[in-house]
C-alpha positions in Angstrom: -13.7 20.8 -9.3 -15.2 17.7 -7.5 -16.4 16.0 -10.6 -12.8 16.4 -12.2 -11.7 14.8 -9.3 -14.3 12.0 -8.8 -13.6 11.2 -12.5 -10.3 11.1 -12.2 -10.6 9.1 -9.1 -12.7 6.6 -10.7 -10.3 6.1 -13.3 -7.5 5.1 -10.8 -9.6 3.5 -8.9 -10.8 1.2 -11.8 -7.2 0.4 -12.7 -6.3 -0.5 -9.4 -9.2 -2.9 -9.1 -7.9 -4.6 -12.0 -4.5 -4.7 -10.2 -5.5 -5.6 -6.8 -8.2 -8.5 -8.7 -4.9 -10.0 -10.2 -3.0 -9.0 -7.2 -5.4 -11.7 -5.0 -5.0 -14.1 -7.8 -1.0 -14.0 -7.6 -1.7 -14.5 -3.6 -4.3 -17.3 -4.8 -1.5 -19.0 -6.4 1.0 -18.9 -3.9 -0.8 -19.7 -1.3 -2.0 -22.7 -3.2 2.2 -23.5 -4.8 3.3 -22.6 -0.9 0.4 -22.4 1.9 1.6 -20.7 5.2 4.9 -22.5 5.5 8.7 -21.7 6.3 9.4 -21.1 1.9 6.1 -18.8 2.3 8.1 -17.1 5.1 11.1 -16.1 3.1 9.6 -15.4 -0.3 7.6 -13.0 1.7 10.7 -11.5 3.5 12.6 -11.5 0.4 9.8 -9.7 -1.6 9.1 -7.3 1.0 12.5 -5.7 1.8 12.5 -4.2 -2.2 9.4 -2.8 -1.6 10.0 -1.0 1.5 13.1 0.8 -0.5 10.4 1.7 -3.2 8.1 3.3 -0.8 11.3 5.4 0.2 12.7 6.1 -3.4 9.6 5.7 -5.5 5.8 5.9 -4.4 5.6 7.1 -1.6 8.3 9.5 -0.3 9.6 11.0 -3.7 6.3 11.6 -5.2 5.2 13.2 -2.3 8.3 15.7 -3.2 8.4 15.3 -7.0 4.7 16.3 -7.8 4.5 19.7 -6.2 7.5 21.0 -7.3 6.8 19.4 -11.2 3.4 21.4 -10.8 5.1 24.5 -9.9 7.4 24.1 -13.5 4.0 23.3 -15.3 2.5 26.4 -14.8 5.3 29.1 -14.1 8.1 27.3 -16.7 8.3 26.2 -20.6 8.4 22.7 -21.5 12.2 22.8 -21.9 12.6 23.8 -18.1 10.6 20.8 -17.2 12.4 18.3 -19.8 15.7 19.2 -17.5 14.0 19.0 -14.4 13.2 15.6 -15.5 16.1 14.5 -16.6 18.3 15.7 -13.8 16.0 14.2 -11.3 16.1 10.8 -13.0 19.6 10.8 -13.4 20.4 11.6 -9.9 18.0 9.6 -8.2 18.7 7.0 -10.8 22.8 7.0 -9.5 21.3 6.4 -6.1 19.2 3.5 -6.8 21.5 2.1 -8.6 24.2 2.5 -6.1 21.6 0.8 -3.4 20.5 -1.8 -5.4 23.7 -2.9 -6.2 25.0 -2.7 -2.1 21.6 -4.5 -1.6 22.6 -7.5 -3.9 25.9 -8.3 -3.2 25.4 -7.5 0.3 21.9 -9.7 0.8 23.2 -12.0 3.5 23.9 -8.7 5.8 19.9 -7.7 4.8 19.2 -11.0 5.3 20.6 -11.1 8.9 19.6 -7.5 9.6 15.4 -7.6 8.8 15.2 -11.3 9.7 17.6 -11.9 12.7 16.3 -14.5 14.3 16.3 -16.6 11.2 20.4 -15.4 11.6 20.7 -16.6 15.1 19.2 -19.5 14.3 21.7 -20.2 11.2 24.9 -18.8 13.5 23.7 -21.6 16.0 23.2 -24.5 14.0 19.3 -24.2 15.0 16.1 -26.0 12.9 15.3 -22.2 11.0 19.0 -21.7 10.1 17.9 -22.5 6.0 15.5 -19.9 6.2 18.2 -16.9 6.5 20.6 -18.8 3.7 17.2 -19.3 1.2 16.4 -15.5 2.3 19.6 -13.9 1.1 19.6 -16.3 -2.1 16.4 -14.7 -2.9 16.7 -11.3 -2.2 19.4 -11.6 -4.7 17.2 -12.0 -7.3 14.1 -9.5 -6.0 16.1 -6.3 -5.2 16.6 -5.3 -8.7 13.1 -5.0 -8.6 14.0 -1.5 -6.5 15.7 0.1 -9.5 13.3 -1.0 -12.0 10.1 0.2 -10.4 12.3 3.8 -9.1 12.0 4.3 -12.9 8.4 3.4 -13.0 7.4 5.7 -10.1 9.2 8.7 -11.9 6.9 7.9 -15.4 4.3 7.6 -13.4 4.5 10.8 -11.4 5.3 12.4 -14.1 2.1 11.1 -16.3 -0.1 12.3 -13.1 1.1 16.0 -13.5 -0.3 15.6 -16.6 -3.7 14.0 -16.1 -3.2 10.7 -16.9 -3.9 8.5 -14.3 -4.8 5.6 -15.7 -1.2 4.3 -17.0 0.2 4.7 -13.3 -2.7 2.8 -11.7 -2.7 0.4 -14.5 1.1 -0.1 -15.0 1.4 -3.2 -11.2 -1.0 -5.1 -13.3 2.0 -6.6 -15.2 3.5 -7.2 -12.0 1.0 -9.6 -10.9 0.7 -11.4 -14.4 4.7 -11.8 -14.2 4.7 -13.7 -10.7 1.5 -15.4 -11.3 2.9 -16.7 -15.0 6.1 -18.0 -13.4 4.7 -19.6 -10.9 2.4 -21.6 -12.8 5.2 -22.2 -15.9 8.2 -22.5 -13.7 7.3 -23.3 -10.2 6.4 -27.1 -10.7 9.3 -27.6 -12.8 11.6 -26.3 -9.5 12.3 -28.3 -6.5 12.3 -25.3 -5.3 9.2 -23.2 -6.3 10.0 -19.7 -4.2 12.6 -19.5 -7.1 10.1 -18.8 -9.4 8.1 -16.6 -7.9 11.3 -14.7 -7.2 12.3 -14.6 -10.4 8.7 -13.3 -11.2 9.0 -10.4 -9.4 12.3 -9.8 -11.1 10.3 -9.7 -14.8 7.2 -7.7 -13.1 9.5 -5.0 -12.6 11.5 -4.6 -15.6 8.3 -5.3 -17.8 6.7 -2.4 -15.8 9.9 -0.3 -16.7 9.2 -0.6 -20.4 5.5 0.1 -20.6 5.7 3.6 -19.3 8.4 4.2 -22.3 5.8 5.2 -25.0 3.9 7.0 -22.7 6.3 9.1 -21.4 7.4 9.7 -25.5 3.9 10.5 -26.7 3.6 13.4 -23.9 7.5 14.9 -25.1 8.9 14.2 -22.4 11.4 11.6 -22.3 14.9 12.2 -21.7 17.9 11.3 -20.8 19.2 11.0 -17.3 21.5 13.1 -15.9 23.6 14.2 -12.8 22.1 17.3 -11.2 22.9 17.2 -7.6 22.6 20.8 -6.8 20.2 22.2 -9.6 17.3 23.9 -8.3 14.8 21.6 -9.1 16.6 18.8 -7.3 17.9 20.5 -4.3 14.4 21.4 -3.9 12.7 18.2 -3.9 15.8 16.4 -2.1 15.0 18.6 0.6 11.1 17.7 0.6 12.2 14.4 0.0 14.5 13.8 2.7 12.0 14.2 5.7 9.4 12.7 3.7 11.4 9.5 3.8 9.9 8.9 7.6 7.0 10.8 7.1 5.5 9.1 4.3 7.0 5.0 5.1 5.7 4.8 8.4 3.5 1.8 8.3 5.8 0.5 6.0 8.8 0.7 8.6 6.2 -0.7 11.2 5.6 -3.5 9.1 9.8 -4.3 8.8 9.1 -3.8 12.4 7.1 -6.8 12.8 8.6 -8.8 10.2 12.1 -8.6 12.8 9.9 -9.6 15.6 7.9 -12.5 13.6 10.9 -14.0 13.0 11.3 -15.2 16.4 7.5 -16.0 16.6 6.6 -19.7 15.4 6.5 -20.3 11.5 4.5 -19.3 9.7 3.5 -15.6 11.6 5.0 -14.0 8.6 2.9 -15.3 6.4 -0.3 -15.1 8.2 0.5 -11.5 8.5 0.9 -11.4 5.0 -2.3 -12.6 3.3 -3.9 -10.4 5.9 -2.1 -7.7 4.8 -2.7 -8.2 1.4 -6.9 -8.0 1.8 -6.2 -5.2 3.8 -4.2 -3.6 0.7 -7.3 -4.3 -1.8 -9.5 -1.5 -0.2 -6.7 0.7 0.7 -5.4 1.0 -2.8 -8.6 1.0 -4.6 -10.3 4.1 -2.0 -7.5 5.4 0.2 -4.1 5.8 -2.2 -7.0 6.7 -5.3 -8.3 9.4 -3.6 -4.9 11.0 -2.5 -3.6 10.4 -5.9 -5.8 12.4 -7.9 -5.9 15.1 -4.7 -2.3 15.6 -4.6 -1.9 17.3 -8.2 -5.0 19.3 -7.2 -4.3 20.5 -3.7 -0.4 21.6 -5.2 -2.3 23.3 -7.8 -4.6 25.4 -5.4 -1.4 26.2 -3.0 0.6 27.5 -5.9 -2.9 29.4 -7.2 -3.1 30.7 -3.1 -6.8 29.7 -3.3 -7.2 28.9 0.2 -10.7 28.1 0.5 -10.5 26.1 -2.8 -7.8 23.9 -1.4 -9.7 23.4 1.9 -12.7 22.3 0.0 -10.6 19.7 -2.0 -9.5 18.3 1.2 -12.5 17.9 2.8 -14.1 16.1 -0.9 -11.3 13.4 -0.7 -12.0 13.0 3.6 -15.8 12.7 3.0 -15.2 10.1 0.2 -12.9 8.4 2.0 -15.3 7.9 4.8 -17.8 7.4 2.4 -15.8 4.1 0.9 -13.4 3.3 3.5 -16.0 2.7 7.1 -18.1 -0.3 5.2 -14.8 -1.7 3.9 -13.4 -1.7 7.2 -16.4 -3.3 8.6 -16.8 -5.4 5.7 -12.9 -6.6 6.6 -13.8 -7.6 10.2 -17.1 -9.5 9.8 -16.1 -11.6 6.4 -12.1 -12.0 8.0 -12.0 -15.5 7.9 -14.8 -16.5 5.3 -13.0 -14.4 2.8 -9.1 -15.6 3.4 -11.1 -19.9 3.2 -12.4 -18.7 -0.5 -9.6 -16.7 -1.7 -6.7 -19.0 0.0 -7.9 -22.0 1.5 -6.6 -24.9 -1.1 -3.1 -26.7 -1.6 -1.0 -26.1 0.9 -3.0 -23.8 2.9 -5.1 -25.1 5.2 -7.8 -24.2 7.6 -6.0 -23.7 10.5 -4.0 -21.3 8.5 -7.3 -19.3 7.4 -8.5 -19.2 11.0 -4.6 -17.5 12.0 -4.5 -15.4 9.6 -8.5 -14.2 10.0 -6.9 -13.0 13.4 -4.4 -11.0 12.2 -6.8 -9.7 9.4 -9.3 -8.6 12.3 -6.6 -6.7 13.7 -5.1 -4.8 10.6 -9.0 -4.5 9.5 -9.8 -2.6 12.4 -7.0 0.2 11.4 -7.8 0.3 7.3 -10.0 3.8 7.8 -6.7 5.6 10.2 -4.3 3.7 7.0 -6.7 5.6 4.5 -6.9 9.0 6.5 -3.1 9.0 6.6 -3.0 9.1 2.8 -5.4 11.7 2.4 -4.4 13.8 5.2 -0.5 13.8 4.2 -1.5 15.1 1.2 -2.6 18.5 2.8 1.5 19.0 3.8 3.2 17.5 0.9 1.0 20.0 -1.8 1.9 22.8 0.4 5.7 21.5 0.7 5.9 20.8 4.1 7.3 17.8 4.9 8.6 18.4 8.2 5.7 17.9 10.1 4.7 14.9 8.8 7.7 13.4 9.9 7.3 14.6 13.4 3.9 13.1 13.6 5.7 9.4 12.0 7.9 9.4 13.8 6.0 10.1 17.1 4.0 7.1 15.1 6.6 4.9 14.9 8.0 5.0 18.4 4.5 4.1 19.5 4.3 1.5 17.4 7.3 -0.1 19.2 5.9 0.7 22.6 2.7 -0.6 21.0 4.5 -4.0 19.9 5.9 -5.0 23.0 2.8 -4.2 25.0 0.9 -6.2 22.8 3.4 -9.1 20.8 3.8 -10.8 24.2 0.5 -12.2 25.5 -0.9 -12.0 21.3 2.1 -12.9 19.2 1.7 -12.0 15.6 -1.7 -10.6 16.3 -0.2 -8.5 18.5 1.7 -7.5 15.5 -1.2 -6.1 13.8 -2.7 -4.3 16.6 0.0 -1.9 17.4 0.2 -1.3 13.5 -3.4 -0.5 13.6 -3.0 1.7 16.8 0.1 3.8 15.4 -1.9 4.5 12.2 -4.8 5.7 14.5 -2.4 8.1 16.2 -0.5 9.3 12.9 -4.1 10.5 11.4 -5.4 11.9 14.6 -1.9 14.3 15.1 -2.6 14.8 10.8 -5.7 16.0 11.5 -5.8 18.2 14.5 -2.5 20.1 13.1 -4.3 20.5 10.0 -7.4 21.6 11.6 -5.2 23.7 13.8 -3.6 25.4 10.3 -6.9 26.5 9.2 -6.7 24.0 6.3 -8.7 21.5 7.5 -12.5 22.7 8.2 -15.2 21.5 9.3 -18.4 22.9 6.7 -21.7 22.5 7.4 -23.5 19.2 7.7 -20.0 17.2 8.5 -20.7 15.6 11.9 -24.3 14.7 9.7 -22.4 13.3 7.3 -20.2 10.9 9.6 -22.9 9.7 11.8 -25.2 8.9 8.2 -22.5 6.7 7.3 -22.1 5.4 10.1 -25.4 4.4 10.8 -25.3 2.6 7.7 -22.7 1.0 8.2 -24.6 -0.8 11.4 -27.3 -1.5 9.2 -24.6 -3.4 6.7 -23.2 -5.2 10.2 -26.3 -6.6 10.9 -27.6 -7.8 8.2 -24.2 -9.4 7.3 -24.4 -11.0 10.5 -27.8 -12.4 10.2 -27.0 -14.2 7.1 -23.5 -15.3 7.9 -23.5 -19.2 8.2 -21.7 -20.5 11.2 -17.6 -21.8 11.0 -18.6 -25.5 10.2 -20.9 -24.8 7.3 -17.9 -23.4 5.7 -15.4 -26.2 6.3 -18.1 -29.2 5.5 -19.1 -27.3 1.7 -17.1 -27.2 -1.4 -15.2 -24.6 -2.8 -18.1 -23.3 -5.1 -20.5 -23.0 -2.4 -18.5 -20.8 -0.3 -18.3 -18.2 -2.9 -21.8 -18.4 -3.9 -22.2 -17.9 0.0 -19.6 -15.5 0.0 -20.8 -13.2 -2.5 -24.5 -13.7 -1.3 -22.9 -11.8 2.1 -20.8 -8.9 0.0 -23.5 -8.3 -2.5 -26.5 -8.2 0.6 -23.9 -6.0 2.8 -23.5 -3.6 -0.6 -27.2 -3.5 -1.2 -28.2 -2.9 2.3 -25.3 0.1 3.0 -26.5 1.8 -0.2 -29.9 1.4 0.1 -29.0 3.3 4.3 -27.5 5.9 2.5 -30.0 6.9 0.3 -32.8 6.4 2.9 -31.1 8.7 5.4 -29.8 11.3 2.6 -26.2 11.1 2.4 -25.1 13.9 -0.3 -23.6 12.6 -2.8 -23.8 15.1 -5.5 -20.1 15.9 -5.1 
């Protein structure tokens, strides 16, 4: 069981290196075409409102709903039953996409004003960030057909996981990256405008994502076509895992709406600070936390529908363990290396140091939350394989409303740090109510040599700390060299910080058989 799994995980984690590689290249780019400025601002707004919507109708919530239920056809139903369960999903989840996507670009001055209302107060009043809200609803124009177009994507994708193939799914964003990279480096210069571009990149990432899963989803028999099944079995049960999963599974992705309301009545250029320290914060979380629940999902539906109780507890626990495993010396690595890491990846063209030292704030701040980010993933997955999505929604919700509380407490004397903080916070309190009501189910359990475990990795994880610090050159070494110094010195740090956490971990005998 655990070396299907860690294979499988190491497939999707190797894909989504690739992704997440090109990913910090696209941000490479833009930060360099854009920096930290008011058009960083928007382009970020504009791209991030889409991608909220696709956590809701794509990744997150509906696989969350899709996958069980699909695993249930596979082994109880013939391939024709699951052909139409397909197809009826897709068509009716494809009419409601549609039918948002659609409100969402003709109606983009209402998003506009609704996720970035200061910029709208500001425009109402004749104020200096009034041609932010006007270049935000021009934009969003253009990025939220991106929603229907990667809807489609996450259904293939699902879909191919049932099935064991991981690697087109995790694969399949790299062509979202090349898209907004390529434009921006074809088109941008040739626009007075360059945000355009990278607009209009997002816009070819998705539809180009669209059409690669086509053959896939052909070679494994099971591409249909859409249609309308409202109130067919199959769909009525997944709506209604779906629906509550909606909260449950977008959480931080509501939180970080959240703060993208309240940064826009911070000074420019919070949003965009926030952004490239989300977006190393994303690296680490998609290549440990979103791999390991990926390839656990399909498993831990498997062992629910098989009732094999202790099997599915075991499974659970694997995917915990490796995410402490991966996910504590990522975290740590996060917080010591903030602000070296965002001056080699960023720090060039229109981003400047001051920006790097923001945003190595805000990056501190989400950093500290990346293990409670990972254990959500992991830990969801215990209710979602055994179809309960009520819970989980209780818990995000309870999550969510803290994370309010959270921002006001904090946004005032921190600003956009403060941002970050209660984000961090509220993910520490959605895994800790995961956990204990898991724990308090029976599912999750604690086997021998677990608290071992934890405080092995942790004490290597010091170890990592400390050497890190040792070598770390002080702030002015990294502003007087060039650019290929600090990577050399950069990588020096990773590669001593690797060596020295693995070399902990197999001095103090951390299992790793499994």
């Amino acid at each position: 069981m655990s070396k299907s799994l860690a294979k499988s995980g190491l497939i999707v984690s190797a894909m989504t290196f690739i992704s997440r590689v090109l990913g910090l290249v696209r941000d490479v780019v833009i930060a360099n075409l854009m920096g930290a400025g008011a058009a960083a601002d928007v382009f970020f707004f504009a791209n991030k409102i889409p991608n909220f919507l696709r956590r809701l109708f794509a990744e997150g919530a509906f696989a969350q709903a899709f996958v069980p239920v699909l695993t249930e056809y596979r082994q109880g139903k013939d391939i024709d039953a699951q052909r139409l369960l397909i197809a009826r999903v897709s068509g009716t989840l494809g009419t409601l996409v549609t039918i948002v996507t659609l409100i969402g670009v003709v109606a983009s001055p209402v998003v506009a004003a609704l996720f970035g209302t200061g910029w709208f107060l500001d425009w109402y009043h004749d104020g200096p960030q009034g041609d932010k809200f006007v270049l935000a609803s021009d934009l969003l124009r253009i990025t939220f057909p991106y929603l229907w177009f990667i809807t489609f994507t996450a259904l293939a994708g699902a879909v191919l996981n049932t099935l064991g193939k991981f690697a087109v799914a995790a694969f399949t964003p790299v062509f979202l990256n090349i898209a907004i990279i390529g434009f921006a480096l074809w088109l941008g210069p040739q626009l007075e405008q360059p945000e355009y571009a990278l607009a209009w990149g997002v816009f070819a990432g998705g539809l180009i994502q669209f059409l690669f899963q086509i053959p896939f989803m052909k070679r494994a028999g099971l591409l249909v076509r859409p249609q309308w099944g409202w109130n067919d079995p199959g769909v009525t049960k997944i709506r209604k895992l779906m629906i509550p999963a909606l909260f449950g599974v977008s959480v931080s992705q509501i939180n970080l709406l959240l703060d993208t309301f309240i940064a826009s009545f911070l000074v420019s250029g919070s949003i965009s600070w926030l952004y490239y320290s989300d977006r190393l914060l994303e690296f680490p979380l998609g290549l440990f936390g979103i791999a390991i629940a990926t390839v656990i999902l399909p498993a831990l539906s498997s062992r629910h529908v098989d009732q094999s109780t202790d099997a599915f507890s075991r499974t659970l626990d694997w995917g915990i363990r490796k995410v402490v495993l991966l996910g504590l010396p990522a975290m740590a690595g996060l917080i010591v290396l903030a602000e070296p890491m965002l001056m080699v990846l960023f720090m060039r063209g229109e981003f400047s140091p001051e920006d790097a030292r923001l945003a190595s704030y805000s990056l501190f701040a989400y950093g500290s939350g990346l293990l409670s980010f990972m254990l959500v993933k992991v830990l969801a997955t215990g209710f979602y394989s055994r179809q309960d999505t009520k819970r989980p929604v209780k818990y995000g919700i309870i999550a969510m409303v803290s994370n309010m509380v959270f921002n006001v407490i904090f946004a005032i004397p921190f600003g956009y740090v403060g941002l970050a903080i209660a984000t961090s916070l509220s993910a520490l309190l959605n895994a800790s109510l995961l956990g204990y009501n898991l724990w308090r189910d029976g599912v999750l359990k604690r086997y021998p040599g677990t608290l071992t475990y934890l405080l092995k990795v942790t004490l290597a994880v010091v170890a990592m700390i400390a050497v890190v610090l040792w070598l770390a050159p002080q702030r002015s070494w990294w502003l007087d060299v060039d650019f290929m110094a600090r990577v050399q010195e950069l990588s020096l740090l990773i590669g001593a910080g690797a060596l020295t956490y693995g070399a902990a971990i197999l001095m103090l005998r951390v299992p790793l058989k499994h």
